[in-house]
C-alpha positions as CSV (number, residue, x, y, z in Angstrom):
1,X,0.0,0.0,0.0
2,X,3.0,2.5,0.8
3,X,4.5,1.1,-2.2
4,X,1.6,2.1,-4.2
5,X,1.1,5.7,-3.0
6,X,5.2,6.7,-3.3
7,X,5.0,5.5,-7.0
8,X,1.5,7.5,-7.6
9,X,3.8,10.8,-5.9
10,X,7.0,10.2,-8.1
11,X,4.6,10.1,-11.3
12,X,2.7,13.0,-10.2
13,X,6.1,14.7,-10.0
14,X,7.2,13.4,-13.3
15,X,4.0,15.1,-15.0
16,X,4.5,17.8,-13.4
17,X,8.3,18.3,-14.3
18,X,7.4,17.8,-18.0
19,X,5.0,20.6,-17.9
20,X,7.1,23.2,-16.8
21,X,9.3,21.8,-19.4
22,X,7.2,22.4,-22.1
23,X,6.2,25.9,-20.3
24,X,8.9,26.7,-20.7
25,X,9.4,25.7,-24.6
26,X,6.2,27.2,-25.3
27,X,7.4,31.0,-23.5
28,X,10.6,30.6,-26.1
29,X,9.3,29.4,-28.9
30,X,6.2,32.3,-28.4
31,X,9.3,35.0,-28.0
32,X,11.0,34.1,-31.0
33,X,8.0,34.0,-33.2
34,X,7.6,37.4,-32.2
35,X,11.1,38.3,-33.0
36,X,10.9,36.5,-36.1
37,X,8.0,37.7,-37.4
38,X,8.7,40.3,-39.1
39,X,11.6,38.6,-40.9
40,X,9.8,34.7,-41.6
41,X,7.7,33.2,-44.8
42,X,4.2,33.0,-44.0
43,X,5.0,29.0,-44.3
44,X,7.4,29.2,-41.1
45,X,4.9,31.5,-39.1
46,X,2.7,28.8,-40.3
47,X,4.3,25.4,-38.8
48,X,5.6,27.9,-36.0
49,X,2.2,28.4,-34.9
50,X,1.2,24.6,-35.3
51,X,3.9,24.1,-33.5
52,X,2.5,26.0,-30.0
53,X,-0.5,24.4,-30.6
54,X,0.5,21.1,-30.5
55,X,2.4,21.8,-27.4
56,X,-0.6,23.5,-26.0
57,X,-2.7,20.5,-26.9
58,X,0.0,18.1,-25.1
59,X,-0.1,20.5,-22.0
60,X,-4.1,20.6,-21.9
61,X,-3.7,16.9,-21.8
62,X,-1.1,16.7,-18.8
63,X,-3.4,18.7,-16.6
64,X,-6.3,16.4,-17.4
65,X,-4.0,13.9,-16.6
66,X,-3.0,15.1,-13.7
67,X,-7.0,16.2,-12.5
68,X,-7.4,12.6,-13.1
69,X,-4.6,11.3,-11.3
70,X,-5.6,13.0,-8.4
71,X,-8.9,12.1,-8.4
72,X,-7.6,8.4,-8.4
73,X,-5.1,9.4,-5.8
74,X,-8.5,10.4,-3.4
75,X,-10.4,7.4,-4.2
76,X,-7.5,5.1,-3.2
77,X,-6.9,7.3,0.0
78,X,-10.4,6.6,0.7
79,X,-9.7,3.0,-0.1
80,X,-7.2,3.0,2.5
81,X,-9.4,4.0,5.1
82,X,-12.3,1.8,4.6
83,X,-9.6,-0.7,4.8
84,X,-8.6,0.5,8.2
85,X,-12.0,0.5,9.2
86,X,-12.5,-2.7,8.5
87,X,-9.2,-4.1,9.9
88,X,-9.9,-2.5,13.3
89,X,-13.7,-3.7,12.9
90,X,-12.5,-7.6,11.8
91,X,-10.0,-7.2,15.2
92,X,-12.8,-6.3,17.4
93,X,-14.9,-9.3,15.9
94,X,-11.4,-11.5,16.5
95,X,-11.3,-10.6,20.1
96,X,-14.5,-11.1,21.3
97,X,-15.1,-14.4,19.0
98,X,-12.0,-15.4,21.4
99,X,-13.6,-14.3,24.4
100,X,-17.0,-16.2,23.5
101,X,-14.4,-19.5,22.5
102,X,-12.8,-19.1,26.1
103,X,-16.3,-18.8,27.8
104,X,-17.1,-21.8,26.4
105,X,-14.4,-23.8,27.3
106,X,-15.2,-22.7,30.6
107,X,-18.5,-23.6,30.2
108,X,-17.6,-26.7,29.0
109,X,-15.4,-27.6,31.7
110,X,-18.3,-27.3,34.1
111,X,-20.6,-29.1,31.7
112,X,-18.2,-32.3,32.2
113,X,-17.9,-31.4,36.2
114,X,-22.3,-31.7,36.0
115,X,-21.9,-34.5,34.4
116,X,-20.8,-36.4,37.7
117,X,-18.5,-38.6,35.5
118,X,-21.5,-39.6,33.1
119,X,-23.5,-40.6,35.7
120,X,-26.1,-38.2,34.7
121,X,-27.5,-37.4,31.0
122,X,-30.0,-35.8,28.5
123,X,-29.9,-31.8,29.6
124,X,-33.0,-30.7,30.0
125,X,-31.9,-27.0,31.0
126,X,-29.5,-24.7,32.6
127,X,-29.9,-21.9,35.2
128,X,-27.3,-19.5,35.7
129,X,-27.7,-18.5,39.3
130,X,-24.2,-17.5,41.6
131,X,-26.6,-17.3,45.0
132,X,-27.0,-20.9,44.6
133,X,-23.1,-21.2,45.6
134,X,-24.2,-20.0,49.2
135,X,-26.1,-23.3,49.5
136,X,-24.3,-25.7,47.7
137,X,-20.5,-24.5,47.6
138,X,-18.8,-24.8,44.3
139,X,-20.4,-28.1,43.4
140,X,-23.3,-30.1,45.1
141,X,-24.7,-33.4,43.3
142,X,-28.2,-32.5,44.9
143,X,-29.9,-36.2,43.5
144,X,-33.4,-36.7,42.3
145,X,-36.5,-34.0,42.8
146,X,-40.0,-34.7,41.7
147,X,-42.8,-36.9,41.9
148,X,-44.3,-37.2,38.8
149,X,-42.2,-36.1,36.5
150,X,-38.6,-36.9,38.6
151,X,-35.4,-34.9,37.2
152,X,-31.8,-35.1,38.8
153,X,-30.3,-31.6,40.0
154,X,-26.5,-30.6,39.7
155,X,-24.9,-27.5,40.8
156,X,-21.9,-26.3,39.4
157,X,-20.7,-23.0,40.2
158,X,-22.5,-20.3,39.0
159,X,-25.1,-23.0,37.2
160,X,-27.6,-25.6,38.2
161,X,-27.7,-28.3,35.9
162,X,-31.4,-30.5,35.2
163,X,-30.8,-33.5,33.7
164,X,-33.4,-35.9,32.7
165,X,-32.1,-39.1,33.0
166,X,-29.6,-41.2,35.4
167,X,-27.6,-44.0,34.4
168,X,-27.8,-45.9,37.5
169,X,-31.3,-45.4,37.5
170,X,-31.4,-46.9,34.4
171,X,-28.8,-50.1,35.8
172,X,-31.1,-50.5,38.5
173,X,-34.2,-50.5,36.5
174,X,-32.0,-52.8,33.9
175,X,-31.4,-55.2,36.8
176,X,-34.8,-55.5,37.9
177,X,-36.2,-55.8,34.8
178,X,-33.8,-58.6,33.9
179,X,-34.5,-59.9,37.1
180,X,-38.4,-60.3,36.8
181,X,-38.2,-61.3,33.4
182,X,-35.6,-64.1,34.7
183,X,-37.9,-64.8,37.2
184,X,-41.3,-65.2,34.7
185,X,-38.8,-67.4,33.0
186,X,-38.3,-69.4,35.7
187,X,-41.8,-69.5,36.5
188,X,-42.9,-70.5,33.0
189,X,-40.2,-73.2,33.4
190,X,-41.6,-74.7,36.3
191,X,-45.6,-74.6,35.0
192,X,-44.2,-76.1,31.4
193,X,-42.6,-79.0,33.4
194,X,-45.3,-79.3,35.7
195,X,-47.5,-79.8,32.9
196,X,-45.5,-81.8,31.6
197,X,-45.5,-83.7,34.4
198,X,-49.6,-83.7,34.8
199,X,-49.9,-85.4,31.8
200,X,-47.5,-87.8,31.8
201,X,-48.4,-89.0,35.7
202,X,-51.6,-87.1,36.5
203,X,-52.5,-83.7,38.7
204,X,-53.2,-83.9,42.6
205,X,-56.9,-82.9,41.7
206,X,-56.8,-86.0,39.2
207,X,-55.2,-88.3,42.3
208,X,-57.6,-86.7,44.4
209,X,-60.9,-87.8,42.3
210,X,-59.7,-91.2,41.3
211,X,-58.8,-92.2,45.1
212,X,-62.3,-91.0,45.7
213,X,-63.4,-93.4,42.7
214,X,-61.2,-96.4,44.5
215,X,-62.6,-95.8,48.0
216,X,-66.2,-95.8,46.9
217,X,-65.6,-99.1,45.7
218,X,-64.5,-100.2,48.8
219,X,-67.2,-99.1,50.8
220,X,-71.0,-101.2,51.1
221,X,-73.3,-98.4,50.3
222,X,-71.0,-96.3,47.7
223,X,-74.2,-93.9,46.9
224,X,-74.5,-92.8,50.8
225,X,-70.5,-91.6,50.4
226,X,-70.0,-88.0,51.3
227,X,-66.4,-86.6,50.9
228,X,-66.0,-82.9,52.9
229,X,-66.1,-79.8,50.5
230,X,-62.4,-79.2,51.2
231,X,-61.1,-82.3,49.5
232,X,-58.0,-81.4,49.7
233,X,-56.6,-83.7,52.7
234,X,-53.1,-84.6,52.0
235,X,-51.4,-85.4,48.7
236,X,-48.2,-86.8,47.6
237,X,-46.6,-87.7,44.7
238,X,-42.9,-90.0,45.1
239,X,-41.5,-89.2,41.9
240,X,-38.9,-92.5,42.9
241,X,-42.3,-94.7,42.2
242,X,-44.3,-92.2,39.8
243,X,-47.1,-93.4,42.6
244,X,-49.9,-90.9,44.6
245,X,-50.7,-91.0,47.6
246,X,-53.7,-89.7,48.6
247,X,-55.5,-89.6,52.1
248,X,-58.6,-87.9,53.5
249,X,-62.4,-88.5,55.3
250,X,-65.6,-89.7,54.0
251,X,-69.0,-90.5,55.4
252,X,-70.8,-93.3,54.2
253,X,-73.8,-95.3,55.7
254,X,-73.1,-99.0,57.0
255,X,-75.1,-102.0,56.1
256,X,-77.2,-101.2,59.2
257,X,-78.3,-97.5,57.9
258,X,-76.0,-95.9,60.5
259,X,-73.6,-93.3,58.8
260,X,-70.1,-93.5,60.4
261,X,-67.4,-91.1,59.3
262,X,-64.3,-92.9,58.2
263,X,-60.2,-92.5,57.0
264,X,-58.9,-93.5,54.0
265,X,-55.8,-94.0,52.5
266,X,-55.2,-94.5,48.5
267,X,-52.1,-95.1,46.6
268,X,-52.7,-95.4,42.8
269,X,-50.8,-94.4,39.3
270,X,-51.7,-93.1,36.5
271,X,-51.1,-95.4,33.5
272,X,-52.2,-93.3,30.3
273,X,-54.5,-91.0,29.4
274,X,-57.5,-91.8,31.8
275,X,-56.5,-94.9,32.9
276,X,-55.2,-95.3,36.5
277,X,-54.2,-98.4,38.1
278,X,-54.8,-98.8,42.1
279,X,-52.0,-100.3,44.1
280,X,-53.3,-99.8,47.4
281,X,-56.4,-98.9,49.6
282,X,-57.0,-98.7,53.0
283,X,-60.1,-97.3,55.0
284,X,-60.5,-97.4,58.8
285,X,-63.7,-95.8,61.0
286,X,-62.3,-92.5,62.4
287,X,-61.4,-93.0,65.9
288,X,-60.7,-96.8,65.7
């Protein structure tokens, strides 16, 4: 730039040199023509005077030249200064883009410090409040606040951080969920095999019905049998023997009319489908 404006002075100077130059021609050659024009042809008077005005057309045309130049001269000044302007504006711009770059380092330093080592996530917002500091110090992981809709506080000098979501919440609720969904495994394990098991050997309300079956054949007047409504005496199946044993009451009339309440004791088997085989019965009057 300093470059440019010391070349645009030594041309200026140039011009300006040439034109008192050809001043000064032009005062000569003006003063001889009078001195000589009483004594030249009309032909040298002629060119003589062609001459000047050539010369004056050449100097009309330096001082345009020079108007120009210095209108040039102005516009590039002006140039310059928009261009300081704008330096000392882009600066400005530099140093506070720097300032807003180191904020947010800072920021970002905290941001990590709220985190609590990625034990919290999903930011929900950010409060800027230094009071908070009187309270909490510098840093306080303040936990879980709600009822319905539960959030996990942070503070982090001069900010409180809300964060939506916890991973060992989410662990815990992991682990619990694993564990009831181990534990309705489990439990749709064990009613598979007892199924299983109920159709290859029989249920205890199967047992229960065909010992009743077996004892009623046992007994004189089978139609007087009454068995209580809880049925349910005592089961037992030994999977050693894949046998039942069943036990419980019944009332049943004797061949003198007289109803006497007795015990009973079955062990049976199921052989397939509803086929049952009965090993063993026993019945005995209550008391006896």
């Amino acid at each position: 730039m300093k470059l440019k404006q010391k070349s645009i002075a030594i041309l200026t100077g140039a011009l300006c040199l040439v034109i008192a130059v050809d001043l000064v021609l032009v005062c000569r050659n003006a003063r001889a023509s009078r001195l000589l024009s009483n004594c030249l042809p009309a032909s040298e008077k002629a060119q003589l005077r062609n001459a000047v005005a050539s010369l004056q057309g050449q100097l009309n045309g330096l001082l345009v030249a020079q108007e120009n130049l210095t209108k040039e001269t102005r516009k590039f000044n002006g140039a310059v200064a928009a261009t300081r302007v704008m330096e000392k504006s882009l600066r400005n711009a530099v140093a506070r883009l720097a300032e807003e770059v180191d904020g947010l380092e800072k920021f970002e330093g905290v941001y990590r410090k709220a985190t609590c080592n990625g034990k919290y996530y999903d930011l929900e917002k950010v409060e800027l409040r230094h009071s908070g500091a009187a309270e909490y110090g510098d840093f306080r992981d303040i936990g879980e606040e709600g009822w319905f809709k539960i959030r996990y506080w942070v503070y982090a000098y001069p900010y409180f951080f809300v964060w939506k979501a916890s991973r060992v919440v989410d662990a815990r609720h992991a682990r619990k969920t694993a564990e009831r969904e181990a534990e309705q495994a489990r439990s749709e394990a064990e009613r598979a095999a007892q199924k299983k098991l109920e159709e290859r050997f029989g249920s205890e309300l199967d047992a229960m019905l065909i010992a009743q079956k077996f004892v009623k054949n046992h007994l004189l007047h089978p139609s007087t049998a009454r068995f209580p409504f809880s049925w349910l005496g005592a089961t037992f199946f030994n999977k050693s023997t894949k046998q039942w044993h069943v036990t419980g009451t019944v009332k049943a009339k004797t061949a003198f009319g007289v109803e006497l309440k007795y015990r009973w004791k079955v062990i049976c088997r199921k052989v397939r489908g509803d086929v049952w085989e009965e090993i063993e019965t026993s019945i005995w009057e209550e008391g006896s």
